[in-house]
N, C-alpha and C positions, 0 to 999 in steps of 0.2 A: 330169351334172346330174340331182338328182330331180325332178320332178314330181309332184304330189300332185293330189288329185280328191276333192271331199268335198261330198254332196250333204247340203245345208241343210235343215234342217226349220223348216219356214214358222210352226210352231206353238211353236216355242223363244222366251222373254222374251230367252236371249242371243245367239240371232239376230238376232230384231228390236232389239234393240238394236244389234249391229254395223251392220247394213247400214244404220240412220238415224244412225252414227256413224263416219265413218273411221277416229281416231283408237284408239276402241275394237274394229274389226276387228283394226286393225294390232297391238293385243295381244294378241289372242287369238290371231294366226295364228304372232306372235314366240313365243307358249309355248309352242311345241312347237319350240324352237330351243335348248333350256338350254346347251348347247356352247358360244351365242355370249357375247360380253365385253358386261357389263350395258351400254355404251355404245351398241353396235348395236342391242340388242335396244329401248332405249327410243327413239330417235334414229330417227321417220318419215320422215326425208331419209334415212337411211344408202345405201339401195339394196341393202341385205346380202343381202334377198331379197325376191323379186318376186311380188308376186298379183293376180288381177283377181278380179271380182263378173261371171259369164257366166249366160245366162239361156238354157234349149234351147229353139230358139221351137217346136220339135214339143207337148214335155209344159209347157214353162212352168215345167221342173224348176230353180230358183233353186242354179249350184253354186259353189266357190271353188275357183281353179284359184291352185295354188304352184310356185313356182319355188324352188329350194337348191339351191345346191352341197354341203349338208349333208343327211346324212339326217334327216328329220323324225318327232319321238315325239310322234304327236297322241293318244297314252294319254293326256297330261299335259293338254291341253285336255280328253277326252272325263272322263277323271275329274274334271273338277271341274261339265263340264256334258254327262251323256251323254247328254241329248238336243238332243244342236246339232245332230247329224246324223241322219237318216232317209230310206230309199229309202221312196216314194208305193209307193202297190197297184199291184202286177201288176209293178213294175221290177226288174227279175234283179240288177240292178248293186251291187255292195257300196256302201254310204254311204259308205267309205273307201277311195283306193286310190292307192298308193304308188309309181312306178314310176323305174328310172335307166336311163335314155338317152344313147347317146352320137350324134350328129349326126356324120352326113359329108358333108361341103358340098366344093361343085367351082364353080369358074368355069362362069356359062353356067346352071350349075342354077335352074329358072325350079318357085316355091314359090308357093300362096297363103299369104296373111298374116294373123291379126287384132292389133291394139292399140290397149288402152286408153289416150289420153295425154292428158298437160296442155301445150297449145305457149304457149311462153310467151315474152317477152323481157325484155332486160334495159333500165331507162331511168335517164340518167343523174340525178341527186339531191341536191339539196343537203344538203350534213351527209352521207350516206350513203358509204359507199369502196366498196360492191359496188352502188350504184344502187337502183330498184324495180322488182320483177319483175312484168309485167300481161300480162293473159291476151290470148291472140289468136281473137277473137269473130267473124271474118269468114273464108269460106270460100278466097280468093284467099291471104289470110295465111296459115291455117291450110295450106292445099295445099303455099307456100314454106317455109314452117317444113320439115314432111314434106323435102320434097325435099332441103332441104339436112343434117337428118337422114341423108337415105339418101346422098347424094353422102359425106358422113364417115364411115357406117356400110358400107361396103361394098357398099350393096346399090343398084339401081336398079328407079324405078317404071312398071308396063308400065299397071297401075288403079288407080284406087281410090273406094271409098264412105266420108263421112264421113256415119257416126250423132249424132245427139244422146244424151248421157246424161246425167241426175241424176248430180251427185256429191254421196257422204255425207259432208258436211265435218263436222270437228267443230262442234256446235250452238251453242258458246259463243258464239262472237263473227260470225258468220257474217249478211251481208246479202245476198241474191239481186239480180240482178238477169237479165234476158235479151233475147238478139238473135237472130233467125231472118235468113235469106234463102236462095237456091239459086241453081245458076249452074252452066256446065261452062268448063274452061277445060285450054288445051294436051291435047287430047283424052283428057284424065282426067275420067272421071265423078264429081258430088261431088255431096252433097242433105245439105245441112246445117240446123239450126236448132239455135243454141249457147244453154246456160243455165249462167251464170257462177256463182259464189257466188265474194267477198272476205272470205277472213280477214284479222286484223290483220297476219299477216306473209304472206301469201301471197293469190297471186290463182289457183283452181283452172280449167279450160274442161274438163267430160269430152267428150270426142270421142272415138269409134272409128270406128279405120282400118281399112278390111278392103279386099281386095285380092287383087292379082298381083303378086308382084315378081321380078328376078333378080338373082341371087348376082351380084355382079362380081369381091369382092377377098374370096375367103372367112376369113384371117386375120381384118381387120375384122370381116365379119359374124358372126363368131364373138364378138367382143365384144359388138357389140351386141344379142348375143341374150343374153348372159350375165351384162352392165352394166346391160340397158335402155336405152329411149331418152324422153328429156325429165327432166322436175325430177317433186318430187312422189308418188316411187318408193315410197315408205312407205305413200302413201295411196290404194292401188290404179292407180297408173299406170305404164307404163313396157312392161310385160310386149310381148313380142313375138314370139306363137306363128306357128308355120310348120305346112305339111301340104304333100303334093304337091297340084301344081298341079291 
């Protein structure tokens, strides 16, 4: 798998426009994929590859973290905007950085976590053959979702912290609403306060999950590092990075 690292300049018009647009990140970050079939590359559900929007809370440095199984030509982004990226004063770091990794995962291997996701479910609907999909706004829900995530994924949960995030839905159609509360529960830590946004076809929840977990069935969790986990993949969710514990 690649990995990519590309710190955002806070002062780009096509920055600011991605991050208060989903749908337009998801293209900016698909241009540097020309390999893939026009279908993937337009198609925000695909899951073809995986990004999130991370923020360092040391420097407050805003960066975009990529996942591909392909290698990524972000010439083809920076030549049309080369100022999307810029390291701040005094940061040594390349604005762009490209790296292939292979993971060796073992049974028992105990990793922190983070992931941005949308948990969501499915209801059933009249006229509808796939139902509708609505967001899961409560910490209790939110936690099950998780867990049963990780019971299919491989992996088992030893913590976890759930954040609140803005998600940058597409502006078109999009109605906010939001629900806060906190609560711990089956000695998992969790401090939630969700803010939804409904699209017409979707309903988004940003949550991140950060964490402890361990590997159980590393076949599986090899998928679900390299699938993601939830709906919503195109538009910043899903991503599922690991570090030692």
């Amino acid at each position: 798998m690649h990995y990519s690292r590309l710190i955002l300049n806070p002062r780009s018009r096509a920055v600011r426009r991605d991050l208060a647009d989903a749908f337009q990140m998801h293209r900016s970050v698909m241009s540097a994929f020309p390999q893939l079939a026009e279908r993937d590359r337009s198609d925000p559900e695909s899951g073809s590859i995986l990004w999130r929007i991370d923020t360092d809370q040391r420097s407050g440095v805003t960066m975009l973290i990529v996942q591909s199984e392909f290698a990524p030509d972000w010439n083809v982004l920076l030549g049309r905007q080369p100022d999307y990226v810029a390291a701040p004063a005094g940061d040594e770091r390349s604005p762009v950085d490209t790296k292939e990794r292979t993971l060796a995962l073992s049974a028992g291997q105990v990793l922190s976590f983070r992931l941005r996701a949308n948990p969501t479910k499915k209801l059933k609907a009249d006229g509808r053959k796939n139902g509708v999909r609505v967001g899961l706004v409560t910490e209790v829900e939110q936690l099950a979702w998780l867990q049963r995530k990780a019971e299919a994924g491989g992996f088992r949960l030893h913590s976890v912290v759930v954040i609140p995030e803005e998600s940058a839905e597409p502006r078109r159609t999009h109605k906010p609403g939001i629900a806060s509360d906190q609560d711990s529960s089956g000695g998992v830590a969790i401090a939630t306060a969700v803010k939804t946004t409904v699209t017409q076809k979707m309903t988004h929840v940003a949550v991140r999950f950060e964490g402890i977990l361990q590997v159980i069935a590393p076949t599986s969790f090899q998928h679900s590092l390299h699938s993601g986990i939830g709906s919503a993949k195109g538009f910043g969710f899903g991503l599922l990075s690991i570090a030692r514990a």
